[in-house]
SELO-943157 format. One record per atom (N, C-alpha, C): x, y, z; residue in one letter. Coordinates in steps of 0.001 Angstrom, whole numbers, plus 500000, padded with zeros to 6 digits. Example, Ala and Ser with C-alpha at 12.3 -4.5 7.8 and 13.67 -1.06 7.14 Angstrom:
<atoms>
<atom px="513190" py="494310" pz="507800" marlo="a"/>
<atom px="512300" py="495500" pz="507800" marlo="a"/>
<atom px="513200" py="496700" pz="507800" marlo="a"/>
<atom px="512850" py="497750" pz="507080" marlo="s"/>
<atom px="513670" py="498940" pz="507140" marlo="s"/>
<atom px="512900" py="500030" pz="507870" marlo="s"/>
</atoms>
This chain:
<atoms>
<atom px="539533" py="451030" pz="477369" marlo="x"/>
<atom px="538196" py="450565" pz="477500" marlo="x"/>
<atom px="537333" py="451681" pz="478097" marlo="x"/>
<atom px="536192" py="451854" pz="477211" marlo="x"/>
<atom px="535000" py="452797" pz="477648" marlo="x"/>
<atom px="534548" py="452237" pz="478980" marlo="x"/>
<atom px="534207" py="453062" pz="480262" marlo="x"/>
<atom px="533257" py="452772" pz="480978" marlo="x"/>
<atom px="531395" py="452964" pz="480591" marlo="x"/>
<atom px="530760" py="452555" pz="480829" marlo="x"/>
<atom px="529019" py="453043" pz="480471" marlo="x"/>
<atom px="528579" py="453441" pz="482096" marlo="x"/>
<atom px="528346" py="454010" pz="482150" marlo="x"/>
<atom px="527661" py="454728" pz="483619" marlo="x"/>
<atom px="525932" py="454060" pz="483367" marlo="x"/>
<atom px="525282" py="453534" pz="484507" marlo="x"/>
<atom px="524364" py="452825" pz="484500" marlo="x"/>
<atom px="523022" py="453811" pz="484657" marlo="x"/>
<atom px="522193" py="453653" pz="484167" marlo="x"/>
<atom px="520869" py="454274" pz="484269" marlo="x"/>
<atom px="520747" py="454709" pz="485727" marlo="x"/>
<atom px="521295" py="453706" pz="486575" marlo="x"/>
<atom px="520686" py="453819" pz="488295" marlo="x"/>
<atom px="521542" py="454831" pz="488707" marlo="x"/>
<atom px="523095" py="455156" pz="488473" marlo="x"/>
<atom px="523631" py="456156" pz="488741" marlo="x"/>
<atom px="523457" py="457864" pz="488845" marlo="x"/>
<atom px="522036" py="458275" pz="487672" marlo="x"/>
<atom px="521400" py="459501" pz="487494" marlo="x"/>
<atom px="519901" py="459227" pz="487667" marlo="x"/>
<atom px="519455" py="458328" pz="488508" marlo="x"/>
<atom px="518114" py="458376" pz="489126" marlo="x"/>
<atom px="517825" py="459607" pz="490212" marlo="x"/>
<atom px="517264" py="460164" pz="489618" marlo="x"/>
<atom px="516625" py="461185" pz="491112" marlo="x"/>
<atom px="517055" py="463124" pz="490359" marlo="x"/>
<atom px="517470" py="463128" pz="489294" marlo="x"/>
<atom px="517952" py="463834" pz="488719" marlo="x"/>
<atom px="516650" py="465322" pz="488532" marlo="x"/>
<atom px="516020" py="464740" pz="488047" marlo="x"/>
<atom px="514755" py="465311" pz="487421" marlo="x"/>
<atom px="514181" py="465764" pz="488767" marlo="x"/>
<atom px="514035" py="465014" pz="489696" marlo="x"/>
<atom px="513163" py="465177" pz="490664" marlo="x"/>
<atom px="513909" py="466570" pz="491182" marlo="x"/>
<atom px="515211" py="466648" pz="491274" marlo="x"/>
<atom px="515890" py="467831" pz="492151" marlo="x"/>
<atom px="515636" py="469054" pz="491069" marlo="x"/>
<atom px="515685" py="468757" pz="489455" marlo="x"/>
<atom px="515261" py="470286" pz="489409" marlo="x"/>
<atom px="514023" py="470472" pz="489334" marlo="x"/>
<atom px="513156" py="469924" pz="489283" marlo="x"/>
<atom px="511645" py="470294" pz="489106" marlo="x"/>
<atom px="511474" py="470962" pz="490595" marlo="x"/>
<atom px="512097" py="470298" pz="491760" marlo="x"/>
<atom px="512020" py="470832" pz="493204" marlo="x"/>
<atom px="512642" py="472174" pz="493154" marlo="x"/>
<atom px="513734" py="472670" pz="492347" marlo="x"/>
<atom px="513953" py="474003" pz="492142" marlo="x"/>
<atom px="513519" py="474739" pz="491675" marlo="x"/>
<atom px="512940" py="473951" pz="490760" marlo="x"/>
<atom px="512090" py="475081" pz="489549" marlo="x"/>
<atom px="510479" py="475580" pz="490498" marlo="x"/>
<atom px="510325" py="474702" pz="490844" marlo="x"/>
<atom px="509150" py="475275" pz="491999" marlo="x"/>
<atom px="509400" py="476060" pz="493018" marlo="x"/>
<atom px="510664" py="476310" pz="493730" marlo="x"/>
<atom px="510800" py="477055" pz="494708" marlo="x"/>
<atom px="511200" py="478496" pz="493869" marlo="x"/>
<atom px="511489" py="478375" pz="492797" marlo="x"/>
<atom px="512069" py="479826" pz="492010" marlo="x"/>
<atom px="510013" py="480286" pz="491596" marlo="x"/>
<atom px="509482" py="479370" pz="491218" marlo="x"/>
<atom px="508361" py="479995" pz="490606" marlo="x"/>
<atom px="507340" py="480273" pz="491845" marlo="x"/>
<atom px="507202" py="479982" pz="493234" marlo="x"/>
<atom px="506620" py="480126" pz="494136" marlo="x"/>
<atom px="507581" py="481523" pz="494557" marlo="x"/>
<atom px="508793" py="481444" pz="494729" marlo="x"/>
<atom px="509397" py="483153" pz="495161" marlo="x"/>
<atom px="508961" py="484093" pz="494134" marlo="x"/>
<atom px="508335" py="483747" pz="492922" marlo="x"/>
<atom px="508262" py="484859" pz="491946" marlo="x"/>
<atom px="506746" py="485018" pz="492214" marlo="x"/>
<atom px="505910" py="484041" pz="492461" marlo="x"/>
<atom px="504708" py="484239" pz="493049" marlo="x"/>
<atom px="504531" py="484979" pz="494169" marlo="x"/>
<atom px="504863" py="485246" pz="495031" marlo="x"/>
<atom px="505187" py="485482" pz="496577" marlo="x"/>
<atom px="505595" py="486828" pz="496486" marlo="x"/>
<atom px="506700" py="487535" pz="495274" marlo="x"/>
<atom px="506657" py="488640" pz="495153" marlo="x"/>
<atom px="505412" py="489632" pz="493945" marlo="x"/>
<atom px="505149" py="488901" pz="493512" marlo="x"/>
<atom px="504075" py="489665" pz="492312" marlo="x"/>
<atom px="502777" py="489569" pz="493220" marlo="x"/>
<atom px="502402" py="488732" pz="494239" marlo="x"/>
<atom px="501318" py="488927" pz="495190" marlo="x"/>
<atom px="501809" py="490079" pz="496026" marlo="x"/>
<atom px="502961" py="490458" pz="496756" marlo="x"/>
<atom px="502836" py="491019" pz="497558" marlo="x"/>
<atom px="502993" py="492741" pz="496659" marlo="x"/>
<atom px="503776" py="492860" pz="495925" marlo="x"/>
<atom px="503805" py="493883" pz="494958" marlo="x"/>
<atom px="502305" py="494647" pz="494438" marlo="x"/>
<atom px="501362" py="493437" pz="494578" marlo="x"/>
<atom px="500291" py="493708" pz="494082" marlo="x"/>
<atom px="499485" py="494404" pz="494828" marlo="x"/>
<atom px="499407" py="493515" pz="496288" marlo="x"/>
<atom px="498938" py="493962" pz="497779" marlo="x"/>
<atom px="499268" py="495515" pz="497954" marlo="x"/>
<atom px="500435" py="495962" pz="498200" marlo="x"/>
<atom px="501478" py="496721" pz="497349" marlo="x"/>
<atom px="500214" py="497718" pz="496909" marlo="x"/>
<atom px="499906" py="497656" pz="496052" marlo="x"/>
<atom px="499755" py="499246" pz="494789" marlo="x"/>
<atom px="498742" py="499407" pz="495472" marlo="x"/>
<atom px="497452" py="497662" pz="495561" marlo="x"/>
<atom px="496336" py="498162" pz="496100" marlo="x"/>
<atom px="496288" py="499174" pz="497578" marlo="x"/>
<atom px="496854" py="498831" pz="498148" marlo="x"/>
<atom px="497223" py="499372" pz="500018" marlo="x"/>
<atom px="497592" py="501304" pz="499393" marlo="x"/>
<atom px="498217" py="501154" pz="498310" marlo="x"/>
<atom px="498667" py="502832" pz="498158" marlo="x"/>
<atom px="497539" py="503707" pz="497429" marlo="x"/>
<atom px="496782" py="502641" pz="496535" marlo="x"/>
<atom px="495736" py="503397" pz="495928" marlo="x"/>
<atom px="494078" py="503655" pz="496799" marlo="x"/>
<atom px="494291" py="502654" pz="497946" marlo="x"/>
<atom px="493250" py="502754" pz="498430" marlo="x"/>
<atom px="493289" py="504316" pz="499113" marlo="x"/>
<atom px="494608" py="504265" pz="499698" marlo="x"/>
<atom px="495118" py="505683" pz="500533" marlo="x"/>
<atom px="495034" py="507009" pz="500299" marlo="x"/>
<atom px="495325" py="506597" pz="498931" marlo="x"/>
<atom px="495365" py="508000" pz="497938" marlo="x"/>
<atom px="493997" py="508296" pz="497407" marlo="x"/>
<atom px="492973" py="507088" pz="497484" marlo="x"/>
<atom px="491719" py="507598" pz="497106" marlo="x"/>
<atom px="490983" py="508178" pz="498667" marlo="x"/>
<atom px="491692" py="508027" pz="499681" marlo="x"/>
<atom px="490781" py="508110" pz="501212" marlo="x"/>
<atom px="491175" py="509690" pz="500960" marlo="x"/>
<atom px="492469" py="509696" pz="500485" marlo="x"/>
<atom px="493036" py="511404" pz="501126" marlo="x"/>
<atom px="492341" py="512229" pz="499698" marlo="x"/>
<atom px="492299" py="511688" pz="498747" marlo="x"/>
<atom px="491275" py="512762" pz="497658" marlo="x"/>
<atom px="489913" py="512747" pz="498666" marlo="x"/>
<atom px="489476" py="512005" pz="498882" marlo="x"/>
<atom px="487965" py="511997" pz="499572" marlo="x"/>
<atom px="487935" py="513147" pz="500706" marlo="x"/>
<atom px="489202" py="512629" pz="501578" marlo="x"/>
<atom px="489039" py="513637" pz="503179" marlo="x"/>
<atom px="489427" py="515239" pz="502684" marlo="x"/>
<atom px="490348" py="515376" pz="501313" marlo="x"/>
<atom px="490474" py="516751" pz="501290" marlo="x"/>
<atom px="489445" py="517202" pz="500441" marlo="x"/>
<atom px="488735" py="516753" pz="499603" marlo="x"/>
<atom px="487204" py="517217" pz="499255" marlo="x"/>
<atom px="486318" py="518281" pz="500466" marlo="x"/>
<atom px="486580" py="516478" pz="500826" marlo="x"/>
<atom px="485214" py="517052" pz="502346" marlo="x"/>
<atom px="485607" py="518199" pz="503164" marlo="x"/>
<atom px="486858" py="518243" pz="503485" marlo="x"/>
<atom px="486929" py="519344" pz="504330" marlo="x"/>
<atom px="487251" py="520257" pz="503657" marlo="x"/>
<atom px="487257" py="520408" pz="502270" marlo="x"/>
<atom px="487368" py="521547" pz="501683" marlo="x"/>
<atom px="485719" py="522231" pz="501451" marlo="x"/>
<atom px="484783" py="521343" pz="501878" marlo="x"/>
<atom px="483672" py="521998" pz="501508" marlo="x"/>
<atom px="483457" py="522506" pz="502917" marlo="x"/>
<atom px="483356" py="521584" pz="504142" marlo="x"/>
<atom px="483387" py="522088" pz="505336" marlo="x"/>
<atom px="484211" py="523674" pz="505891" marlo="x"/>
<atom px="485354" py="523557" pz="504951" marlo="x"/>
<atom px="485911" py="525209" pz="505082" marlo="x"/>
<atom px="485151" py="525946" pz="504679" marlo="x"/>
<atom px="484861" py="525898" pz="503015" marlo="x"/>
<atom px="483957" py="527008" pz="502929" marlo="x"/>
<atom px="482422" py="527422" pz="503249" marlo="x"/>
<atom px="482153" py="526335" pz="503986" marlo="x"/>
<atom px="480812" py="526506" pz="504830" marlo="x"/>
<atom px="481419" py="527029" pz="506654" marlo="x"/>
<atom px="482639" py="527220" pz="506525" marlo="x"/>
<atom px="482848" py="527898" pz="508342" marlo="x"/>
<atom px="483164" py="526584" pz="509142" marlo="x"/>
<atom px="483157" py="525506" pz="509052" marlo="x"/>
<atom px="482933" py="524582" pz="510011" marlo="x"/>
<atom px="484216" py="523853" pz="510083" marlo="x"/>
<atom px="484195" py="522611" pz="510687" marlo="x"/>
<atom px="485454" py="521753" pz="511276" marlo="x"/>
<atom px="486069" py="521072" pz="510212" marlo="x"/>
<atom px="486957" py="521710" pz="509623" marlo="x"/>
<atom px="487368" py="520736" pz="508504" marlo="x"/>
<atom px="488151" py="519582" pz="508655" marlo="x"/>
<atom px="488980" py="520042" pz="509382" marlo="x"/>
<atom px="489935" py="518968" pz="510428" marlo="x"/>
<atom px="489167" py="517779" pz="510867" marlo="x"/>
<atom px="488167" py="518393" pz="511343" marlo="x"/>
<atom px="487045" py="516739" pz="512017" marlo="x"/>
<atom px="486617" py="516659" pz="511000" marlo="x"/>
<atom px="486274" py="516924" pz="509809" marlo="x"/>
<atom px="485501" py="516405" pz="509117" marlo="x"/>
<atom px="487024" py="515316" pz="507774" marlo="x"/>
<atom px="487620" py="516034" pz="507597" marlo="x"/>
<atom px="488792" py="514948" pz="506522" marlo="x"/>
<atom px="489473" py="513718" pz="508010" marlo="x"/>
<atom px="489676" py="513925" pz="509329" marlo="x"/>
<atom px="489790" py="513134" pz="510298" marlo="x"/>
<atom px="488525" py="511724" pz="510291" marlo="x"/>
<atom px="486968" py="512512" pz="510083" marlo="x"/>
<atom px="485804" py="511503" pz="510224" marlo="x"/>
<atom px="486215" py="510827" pz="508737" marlo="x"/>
<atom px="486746" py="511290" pz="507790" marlo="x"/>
<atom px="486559" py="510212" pz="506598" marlo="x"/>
<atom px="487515" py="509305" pz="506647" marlo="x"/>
<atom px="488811" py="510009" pz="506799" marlo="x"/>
<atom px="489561" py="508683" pz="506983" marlo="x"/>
<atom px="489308" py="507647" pz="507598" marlo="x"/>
<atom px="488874" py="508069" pz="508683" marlo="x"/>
<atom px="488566" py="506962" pz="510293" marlo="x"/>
<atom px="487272" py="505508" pz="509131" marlo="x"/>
<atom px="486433" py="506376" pz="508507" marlo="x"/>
<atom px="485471" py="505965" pz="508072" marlo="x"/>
<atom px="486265" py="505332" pz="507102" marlo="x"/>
<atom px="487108" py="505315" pz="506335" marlo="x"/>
<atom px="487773" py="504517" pz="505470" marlo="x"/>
<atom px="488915" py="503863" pz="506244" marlo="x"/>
<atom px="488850" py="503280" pz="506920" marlo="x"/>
<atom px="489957" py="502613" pz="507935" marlo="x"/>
<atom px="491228" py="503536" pz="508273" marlo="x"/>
<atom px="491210" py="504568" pz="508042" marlo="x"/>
<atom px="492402" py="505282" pz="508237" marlo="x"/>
<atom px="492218" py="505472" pz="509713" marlo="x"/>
<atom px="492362" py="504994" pz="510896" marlo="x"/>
<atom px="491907" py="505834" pz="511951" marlo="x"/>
<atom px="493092" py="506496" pz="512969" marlo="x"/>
<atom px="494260" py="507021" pz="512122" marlo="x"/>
<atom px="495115" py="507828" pz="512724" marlo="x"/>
<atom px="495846" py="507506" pz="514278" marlo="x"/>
<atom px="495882" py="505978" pz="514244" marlo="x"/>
<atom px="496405" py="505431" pz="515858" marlo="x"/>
<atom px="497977" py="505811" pz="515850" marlo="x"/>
<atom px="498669" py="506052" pz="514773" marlo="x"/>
<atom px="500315" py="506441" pz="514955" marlo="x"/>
<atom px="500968" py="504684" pz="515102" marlo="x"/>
<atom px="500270" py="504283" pz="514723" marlo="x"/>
<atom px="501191" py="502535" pz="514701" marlo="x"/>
<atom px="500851" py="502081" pz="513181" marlo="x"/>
<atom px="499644" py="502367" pz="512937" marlo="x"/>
<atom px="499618" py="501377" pz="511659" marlo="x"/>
<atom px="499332" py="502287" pz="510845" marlo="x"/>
<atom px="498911" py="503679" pz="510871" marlo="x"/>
<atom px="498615" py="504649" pz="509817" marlo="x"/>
<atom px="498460" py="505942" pz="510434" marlo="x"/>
<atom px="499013" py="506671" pz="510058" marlo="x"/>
<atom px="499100" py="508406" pz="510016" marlo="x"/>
<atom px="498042" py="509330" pz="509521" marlo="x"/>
<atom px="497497" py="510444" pz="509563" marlo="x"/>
<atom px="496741" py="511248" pz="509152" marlo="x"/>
<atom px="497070" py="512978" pz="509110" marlo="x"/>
<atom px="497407" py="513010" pz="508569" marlo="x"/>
<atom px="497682" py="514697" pz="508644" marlo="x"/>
<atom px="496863" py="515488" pz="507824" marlo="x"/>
<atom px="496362" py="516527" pz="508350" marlo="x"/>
<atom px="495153" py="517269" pz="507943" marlo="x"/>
<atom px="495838" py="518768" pz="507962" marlo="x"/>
<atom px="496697" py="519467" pz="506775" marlo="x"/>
<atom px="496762" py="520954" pz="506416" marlo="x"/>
<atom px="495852" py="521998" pz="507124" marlo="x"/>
<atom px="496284" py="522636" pz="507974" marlo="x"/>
<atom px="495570" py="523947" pz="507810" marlo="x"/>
<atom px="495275" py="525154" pz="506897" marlo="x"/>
<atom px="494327" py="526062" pz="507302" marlo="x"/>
<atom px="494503" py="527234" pz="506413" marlo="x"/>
<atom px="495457" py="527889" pz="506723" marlo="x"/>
<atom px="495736" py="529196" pz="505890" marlo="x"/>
<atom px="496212" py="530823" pz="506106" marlo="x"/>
<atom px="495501" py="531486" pz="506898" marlo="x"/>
<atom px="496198" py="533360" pz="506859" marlo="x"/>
<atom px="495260" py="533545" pz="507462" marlo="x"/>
<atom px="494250" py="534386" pz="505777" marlo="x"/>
<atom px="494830" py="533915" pz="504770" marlo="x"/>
<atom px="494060" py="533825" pz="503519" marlo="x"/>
<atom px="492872" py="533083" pz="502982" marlo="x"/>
<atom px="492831" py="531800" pz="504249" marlo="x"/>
<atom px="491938" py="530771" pz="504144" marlo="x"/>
<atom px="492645" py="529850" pz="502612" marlo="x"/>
<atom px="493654" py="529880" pz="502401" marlo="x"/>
<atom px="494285" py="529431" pz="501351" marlo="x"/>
<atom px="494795" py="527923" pz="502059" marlo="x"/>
<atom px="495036" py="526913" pz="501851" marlo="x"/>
<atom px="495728" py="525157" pz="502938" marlo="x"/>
<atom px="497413" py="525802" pz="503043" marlo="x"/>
<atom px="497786" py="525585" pz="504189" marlo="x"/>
<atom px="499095" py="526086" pz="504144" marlo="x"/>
<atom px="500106" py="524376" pz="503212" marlo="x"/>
<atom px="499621" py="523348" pz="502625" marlo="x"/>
<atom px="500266" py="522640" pz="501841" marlo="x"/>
<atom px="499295" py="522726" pz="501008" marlo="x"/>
<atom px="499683" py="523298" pz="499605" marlo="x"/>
<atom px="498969" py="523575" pz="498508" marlo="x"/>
<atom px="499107" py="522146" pz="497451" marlo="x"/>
<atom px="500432" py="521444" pz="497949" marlo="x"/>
<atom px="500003" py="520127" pz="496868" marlo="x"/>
<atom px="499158" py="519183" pz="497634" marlo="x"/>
<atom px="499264" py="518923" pz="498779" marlo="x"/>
<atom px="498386" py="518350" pz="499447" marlo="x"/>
<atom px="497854" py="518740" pz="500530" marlo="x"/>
<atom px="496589" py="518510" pz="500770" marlo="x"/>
<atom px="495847" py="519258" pz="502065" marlo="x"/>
<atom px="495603" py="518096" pz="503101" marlo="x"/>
<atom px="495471" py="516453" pz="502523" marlo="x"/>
<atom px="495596" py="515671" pz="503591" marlo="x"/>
<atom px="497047" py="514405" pz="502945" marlo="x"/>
<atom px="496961" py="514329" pz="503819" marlo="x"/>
<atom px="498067" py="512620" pz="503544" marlo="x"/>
<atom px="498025" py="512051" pz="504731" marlo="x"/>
<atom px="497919" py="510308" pz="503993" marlo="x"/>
<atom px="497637" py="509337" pz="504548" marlo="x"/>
<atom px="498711" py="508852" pz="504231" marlo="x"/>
<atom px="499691" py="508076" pz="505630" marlo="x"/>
<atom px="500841" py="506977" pz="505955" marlo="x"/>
<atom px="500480" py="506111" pz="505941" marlo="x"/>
<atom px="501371" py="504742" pz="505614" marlo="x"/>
<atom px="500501" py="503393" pz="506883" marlo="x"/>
<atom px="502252" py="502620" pz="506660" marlo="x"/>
<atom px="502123" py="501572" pz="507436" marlo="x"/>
<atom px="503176" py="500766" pz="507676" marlo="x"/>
<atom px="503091" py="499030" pz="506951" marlo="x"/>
</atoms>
């Protein structure tokens, strides 16, 4: 003799994977937001340090503070070099007046 298993026996079925299927599609959310956060946080950085090595590249060849001057842009673009939440390093010259880091003259860290 067949047993029949009763409708009431697989009540609640549906409910447990839809509750999974939401916690898988909220972790995939959760990483494509933060991934995203992510690029923006690196591109903002990389556009502060094109900006600060501009500027103090013009400030060199006018004689003046280049250091304070790629230091004032970052600060001015939130970079403000506290050593906890973001870094600033500003290349010097030669005594060629050449940046002693020729691929980059500033770089910006952050945490």
């Amino acid at each position: 003799m067949v047993k029949r298993m009763s409708k009431h026996t697989e009540s609640g079925q549906a409910l447990v994977l839809l509750v999974l299927g939401l916690v898988g599609l909220l972790g995939f959310t959760a990483v494509a937001i933060d991934g995203g956060q992510m690029y923006s946080q690196q591109r903002r950085a990389q556009n502060t340090a094109d900006n600060a090595a501009l500027a103090a590249a013009l400030r060199a060849t006018q004689g003046l503070d280049y250091v304070a001057e790629a230091l004032s842009i970052a600060d001015s673009n939130g970079y403000d070099d506290d050593k906890v939440a973001n870094w600033v390093e500003v290349a010097g010259l030669n005594e060629e007046g050449q940046p002693e880091a020729l691929t980059q003259a500033t770089r910006i860290t952050w945490k």
